[in-house]
MMTF fields as JSON, N, C-alpha, C and O atoms, coordinates in Angstrom:
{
  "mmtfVersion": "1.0.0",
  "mmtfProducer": "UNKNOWN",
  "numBonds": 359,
  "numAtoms": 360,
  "numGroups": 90,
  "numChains": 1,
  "numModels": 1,
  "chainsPerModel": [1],
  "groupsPerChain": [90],
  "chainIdList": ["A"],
  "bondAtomList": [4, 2, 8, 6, 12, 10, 16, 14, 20, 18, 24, 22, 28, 26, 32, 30, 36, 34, 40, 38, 44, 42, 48, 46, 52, 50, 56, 54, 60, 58, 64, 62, 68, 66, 72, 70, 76, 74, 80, 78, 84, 82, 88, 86, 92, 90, 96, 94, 100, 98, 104, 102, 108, 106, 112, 110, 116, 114, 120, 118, 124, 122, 128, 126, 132, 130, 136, 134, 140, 138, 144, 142, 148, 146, 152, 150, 156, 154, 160, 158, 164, 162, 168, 166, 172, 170, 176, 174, 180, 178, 184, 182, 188, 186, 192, 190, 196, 194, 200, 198, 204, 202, 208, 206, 212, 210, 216, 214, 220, 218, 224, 222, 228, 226, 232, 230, 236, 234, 240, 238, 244, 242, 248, 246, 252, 250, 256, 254, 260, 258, 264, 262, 268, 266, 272, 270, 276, 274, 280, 278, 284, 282, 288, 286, 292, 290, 296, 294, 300, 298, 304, 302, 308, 306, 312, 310, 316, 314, 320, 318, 324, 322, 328, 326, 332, 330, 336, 334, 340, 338, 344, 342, 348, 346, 352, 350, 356, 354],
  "bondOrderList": [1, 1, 1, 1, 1, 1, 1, 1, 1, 1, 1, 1, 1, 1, 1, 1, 1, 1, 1, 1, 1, 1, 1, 1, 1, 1, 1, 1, 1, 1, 1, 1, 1, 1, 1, 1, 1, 1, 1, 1, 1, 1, 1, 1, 1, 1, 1, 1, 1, 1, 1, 1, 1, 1, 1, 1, 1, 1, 1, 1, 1, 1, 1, 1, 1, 1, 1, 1, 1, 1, 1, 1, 1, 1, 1, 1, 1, 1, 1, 1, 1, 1, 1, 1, 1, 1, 1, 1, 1],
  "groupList": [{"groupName": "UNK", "atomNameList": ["N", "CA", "C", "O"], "elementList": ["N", "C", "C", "O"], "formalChargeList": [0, 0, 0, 0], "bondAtomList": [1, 0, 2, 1, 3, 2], "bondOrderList": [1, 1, 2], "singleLetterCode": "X", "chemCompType": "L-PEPTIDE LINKING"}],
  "groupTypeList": [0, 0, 0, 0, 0, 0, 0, 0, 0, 0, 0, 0, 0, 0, 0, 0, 0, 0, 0, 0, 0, 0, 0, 0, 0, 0, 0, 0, 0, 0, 0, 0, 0, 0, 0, 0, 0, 0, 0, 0, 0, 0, 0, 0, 0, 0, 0, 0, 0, 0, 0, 0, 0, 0, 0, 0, 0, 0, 0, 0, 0, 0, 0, 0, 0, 0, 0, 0, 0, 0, 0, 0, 0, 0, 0, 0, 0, 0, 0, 0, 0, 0, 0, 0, 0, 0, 0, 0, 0, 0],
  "groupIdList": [1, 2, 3, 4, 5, 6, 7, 8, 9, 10, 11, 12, 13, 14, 15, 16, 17, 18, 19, 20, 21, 22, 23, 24, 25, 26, 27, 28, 29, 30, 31, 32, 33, 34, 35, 36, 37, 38, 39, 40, 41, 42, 43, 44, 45, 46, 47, 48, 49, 50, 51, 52, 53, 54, 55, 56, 57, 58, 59, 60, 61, 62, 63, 64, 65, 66, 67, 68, 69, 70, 71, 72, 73, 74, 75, 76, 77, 78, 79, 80, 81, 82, 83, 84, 85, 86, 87, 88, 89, 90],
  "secStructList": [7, 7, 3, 3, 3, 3, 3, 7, 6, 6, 1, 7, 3, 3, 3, 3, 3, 7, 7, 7, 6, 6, 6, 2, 2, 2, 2, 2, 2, 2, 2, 2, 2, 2, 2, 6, 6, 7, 7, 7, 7, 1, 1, 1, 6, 6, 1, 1, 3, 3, 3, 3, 3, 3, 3, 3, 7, 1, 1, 7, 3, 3, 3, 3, 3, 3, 3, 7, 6, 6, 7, 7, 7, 7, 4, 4, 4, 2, 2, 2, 2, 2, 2, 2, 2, 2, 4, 4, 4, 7],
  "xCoordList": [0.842, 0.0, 0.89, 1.855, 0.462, 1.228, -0.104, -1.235, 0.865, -0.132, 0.335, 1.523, 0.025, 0.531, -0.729, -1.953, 0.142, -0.697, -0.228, 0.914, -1.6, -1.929, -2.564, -3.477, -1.398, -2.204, -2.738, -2.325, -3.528, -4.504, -4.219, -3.872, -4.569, -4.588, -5.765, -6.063, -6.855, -7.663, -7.401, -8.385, -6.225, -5.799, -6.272, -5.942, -7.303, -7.811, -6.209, -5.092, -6.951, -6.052, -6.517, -7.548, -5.736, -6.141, -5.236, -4.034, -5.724, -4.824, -5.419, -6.521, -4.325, -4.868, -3.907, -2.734, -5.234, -4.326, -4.682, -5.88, -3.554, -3.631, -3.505, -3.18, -3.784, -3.247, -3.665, -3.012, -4.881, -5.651, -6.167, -6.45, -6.132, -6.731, -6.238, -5.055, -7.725, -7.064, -7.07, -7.564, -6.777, -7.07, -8.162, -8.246, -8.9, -9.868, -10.916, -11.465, -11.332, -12.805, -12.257, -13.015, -11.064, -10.167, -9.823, -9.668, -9.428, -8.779, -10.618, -10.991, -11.512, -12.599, -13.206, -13.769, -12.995, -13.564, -12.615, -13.259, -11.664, -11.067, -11.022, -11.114, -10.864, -11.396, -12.792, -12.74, -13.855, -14.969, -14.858, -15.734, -13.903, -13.854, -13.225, -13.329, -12.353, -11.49, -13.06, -13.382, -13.86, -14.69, -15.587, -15.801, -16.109, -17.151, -16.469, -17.053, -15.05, -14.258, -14.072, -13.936, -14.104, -13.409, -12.463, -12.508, -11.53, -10.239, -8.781, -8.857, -7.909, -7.447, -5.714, -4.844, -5.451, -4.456, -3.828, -4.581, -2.762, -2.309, -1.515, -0.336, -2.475, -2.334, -3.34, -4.359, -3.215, -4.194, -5.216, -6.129, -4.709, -5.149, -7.039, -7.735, -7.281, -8.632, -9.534, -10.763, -8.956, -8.848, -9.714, -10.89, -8.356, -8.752, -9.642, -9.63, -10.209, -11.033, -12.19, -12.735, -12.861, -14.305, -14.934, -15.88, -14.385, -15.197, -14.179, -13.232, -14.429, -14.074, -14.263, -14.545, -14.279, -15.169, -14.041, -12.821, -15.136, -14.042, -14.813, -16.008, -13.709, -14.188, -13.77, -12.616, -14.239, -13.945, -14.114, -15.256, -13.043, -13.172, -12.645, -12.326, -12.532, -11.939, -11.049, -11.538, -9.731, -8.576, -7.975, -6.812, -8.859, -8.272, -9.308, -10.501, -8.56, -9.037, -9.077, -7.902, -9.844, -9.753, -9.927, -11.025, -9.264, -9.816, -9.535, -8.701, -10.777, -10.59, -11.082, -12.23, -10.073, -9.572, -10.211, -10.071, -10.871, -11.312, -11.108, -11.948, -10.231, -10.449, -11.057, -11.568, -11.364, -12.478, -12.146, -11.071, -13.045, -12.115, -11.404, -11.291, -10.616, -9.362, -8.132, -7.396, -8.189, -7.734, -6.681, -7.052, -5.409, -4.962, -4.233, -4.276, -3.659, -3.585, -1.893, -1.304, -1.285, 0.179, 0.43, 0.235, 0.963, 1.292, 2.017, 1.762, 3.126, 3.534, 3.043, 3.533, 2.447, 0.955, -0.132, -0.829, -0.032, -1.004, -0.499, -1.152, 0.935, 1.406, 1.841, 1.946, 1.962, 1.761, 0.831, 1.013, -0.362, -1.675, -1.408, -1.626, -1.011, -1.2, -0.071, -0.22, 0.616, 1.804, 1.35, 1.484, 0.606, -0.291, -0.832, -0.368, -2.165, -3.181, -2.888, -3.568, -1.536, -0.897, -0.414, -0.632, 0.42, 1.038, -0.009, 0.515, -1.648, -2.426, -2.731, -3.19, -2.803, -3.262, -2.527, -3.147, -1.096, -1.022, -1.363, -1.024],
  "yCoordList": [-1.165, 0.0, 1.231, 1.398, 2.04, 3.432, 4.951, 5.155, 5.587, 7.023, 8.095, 7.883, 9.354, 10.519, 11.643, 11.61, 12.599, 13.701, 14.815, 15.142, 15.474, 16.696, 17.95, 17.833, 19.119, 20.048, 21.367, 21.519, 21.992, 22.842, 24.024, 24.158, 25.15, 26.588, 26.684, 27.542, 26.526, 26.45, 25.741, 25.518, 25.432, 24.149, 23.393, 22.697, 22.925, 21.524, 20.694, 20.995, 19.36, 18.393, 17.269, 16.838, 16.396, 15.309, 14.286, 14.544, 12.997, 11.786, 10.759, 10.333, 10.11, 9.228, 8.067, 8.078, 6.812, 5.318, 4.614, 4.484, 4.042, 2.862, 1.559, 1.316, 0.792, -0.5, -0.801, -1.412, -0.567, -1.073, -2.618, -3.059, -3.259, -4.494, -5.309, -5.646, -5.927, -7.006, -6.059, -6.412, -4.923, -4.099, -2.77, -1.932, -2.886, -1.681, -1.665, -0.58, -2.567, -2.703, -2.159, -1.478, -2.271, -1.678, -0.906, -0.221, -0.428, 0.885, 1.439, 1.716, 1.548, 2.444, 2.634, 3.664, 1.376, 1.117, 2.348, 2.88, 2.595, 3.25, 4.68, 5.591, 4.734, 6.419, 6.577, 7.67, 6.108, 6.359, 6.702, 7.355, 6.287, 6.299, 7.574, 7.954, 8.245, 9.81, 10.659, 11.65, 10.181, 10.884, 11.194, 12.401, 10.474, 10.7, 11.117, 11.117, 11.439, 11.929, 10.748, 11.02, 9.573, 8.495, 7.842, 6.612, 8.414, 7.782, 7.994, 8.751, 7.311, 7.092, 7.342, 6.726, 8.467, 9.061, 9.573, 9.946, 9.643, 10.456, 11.656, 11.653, 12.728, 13.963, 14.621, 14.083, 16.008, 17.15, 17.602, 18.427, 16.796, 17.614, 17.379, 17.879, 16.474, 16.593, 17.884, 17.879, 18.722, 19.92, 20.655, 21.013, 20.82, 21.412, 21.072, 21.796, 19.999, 19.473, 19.794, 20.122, 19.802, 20.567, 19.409, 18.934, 18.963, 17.759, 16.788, 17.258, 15.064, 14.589, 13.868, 12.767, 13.834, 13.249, 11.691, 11.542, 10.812, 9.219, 9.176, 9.362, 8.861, 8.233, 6.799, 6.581, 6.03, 4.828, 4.189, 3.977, 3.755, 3.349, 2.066, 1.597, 1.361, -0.062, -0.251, -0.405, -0.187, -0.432, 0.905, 0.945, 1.9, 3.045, 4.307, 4.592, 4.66, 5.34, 6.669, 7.034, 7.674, 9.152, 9.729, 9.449, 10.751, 10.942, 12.862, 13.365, 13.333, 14.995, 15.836, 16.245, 16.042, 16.868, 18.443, 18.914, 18.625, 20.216, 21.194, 20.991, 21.956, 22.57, 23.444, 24.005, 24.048, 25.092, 25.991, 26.056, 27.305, 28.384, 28.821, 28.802, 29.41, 30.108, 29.191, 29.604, 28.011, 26.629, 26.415, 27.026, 25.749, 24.854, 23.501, 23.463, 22.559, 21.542, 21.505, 21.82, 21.015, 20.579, 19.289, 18.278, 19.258, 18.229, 16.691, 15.527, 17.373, 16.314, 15.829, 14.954, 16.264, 15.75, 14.685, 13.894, 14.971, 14.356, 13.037, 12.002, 13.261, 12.716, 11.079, 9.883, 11.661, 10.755, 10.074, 8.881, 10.523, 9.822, 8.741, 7.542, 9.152, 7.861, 6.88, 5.702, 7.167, 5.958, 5.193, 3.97, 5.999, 5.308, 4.354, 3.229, 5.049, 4.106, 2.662, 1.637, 2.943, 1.823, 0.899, -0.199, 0.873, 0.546, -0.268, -1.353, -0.285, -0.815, -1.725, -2.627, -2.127, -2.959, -4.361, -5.385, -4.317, -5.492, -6.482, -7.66],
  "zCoordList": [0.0, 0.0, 0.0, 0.745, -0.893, -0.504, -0.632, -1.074, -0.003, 0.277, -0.129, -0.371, -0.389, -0.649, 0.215, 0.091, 1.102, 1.249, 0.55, 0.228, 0.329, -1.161, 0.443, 1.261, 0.187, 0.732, -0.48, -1.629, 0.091, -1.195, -0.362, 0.812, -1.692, -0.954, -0.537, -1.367, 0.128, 0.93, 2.421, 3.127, 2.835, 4.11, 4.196, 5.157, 3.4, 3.261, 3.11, 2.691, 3.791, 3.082, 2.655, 3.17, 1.413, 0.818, 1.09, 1.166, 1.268, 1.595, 1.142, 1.49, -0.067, -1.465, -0.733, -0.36, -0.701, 0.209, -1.137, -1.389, -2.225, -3.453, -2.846, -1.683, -3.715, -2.843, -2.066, -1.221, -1.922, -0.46, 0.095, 1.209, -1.436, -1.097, -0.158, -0.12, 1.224, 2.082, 2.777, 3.848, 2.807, 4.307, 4.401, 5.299, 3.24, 3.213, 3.882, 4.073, 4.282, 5.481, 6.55, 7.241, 6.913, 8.301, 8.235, 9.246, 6.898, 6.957, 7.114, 8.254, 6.104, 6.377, 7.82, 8.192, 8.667, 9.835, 10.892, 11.795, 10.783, 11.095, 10.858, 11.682, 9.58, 9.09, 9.732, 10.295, 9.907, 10.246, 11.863, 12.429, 12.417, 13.634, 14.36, 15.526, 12.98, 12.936, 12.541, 13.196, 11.517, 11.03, 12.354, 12.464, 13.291, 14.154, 15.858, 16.941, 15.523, 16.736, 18.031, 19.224, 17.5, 18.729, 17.946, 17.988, 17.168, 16.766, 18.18, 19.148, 17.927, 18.884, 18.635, 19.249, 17.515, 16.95, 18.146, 19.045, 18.288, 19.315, 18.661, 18.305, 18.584, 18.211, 18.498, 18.932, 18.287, 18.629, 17.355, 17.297, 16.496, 15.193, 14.713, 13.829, 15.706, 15.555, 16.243, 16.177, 16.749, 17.15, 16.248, 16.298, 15.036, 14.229, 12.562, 11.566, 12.713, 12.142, 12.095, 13.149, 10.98, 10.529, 10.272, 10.901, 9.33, 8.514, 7.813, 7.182, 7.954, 7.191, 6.296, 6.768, 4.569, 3.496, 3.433, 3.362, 3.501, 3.179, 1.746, 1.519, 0.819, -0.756, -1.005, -0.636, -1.397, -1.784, -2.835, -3.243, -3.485, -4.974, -4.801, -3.708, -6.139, -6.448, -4.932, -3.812, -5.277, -4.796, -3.977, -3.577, -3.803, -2.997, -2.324, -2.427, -1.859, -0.463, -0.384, -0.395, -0.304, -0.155, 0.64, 1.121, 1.332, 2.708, 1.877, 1.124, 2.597, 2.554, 3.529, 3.702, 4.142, 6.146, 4.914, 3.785, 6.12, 5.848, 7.507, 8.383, 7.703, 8.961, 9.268, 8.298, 10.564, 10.896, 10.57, 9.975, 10.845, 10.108, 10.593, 11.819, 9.765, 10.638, 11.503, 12.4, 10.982, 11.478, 10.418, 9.416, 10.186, 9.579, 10.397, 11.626, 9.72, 9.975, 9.741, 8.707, 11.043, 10.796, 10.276, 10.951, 8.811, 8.392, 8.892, 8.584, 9.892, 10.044, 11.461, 12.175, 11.576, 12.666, 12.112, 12.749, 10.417, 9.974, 9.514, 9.379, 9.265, 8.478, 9.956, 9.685, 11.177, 12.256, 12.196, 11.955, 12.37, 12.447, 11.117, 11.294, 10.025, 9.167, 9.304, 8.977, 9.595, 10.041, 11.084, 11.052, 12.397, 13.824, 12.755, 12.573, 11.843, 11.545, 10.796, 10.838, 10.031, 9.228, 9.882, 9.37, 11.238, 12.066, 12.654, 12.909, 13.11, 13.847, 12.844, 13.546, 11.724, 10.799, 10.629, 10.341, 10.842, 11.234, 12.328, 12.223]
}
């Protein structure tokens, strides 16, 4: 599996997971769990979280972090949380 995070001039951020097969029910089970605020990231960055859109296609994964206003999001905060979430999957 590999990932890339996309930040936008709006501070949104985007995070594209390929390669998902064999772990996408877990991975979604999990995003859903950041989406409704009982994820278990150890970071602050749900703080600054507005909303989060999960997309799901064939073989991959979309996630799109929108922050509140006047909010942005430290990357390599974010970029923790997805190494946490990868790390719990085995």
């Amino acid at each position: 599996m590999n990932y890339k995070i996309l930040e936008n001039e709006t501070a949104s951020v985007e995070i594209e997971f390929n390669d998902v097969s064999g772990r996408k029910e877990k991975l979604l089970s999990d995003f859903r769990k950041c989406q409704n605020g009982s994820c278990d990231c150890p970071t602050d960055q749900y703080e600054e979280l507005e909303s989060l859109q999960i997309l799901s296609e064939d073989d991959s994964i979309r996630l799109q972090l929108h922050p509140k206003k006047g909010k942005c999001f430290n990357i390599n905060e974010i970029e923790n949380c997805v190494r946490y979430t990868l790390a719990n999957l085995e």
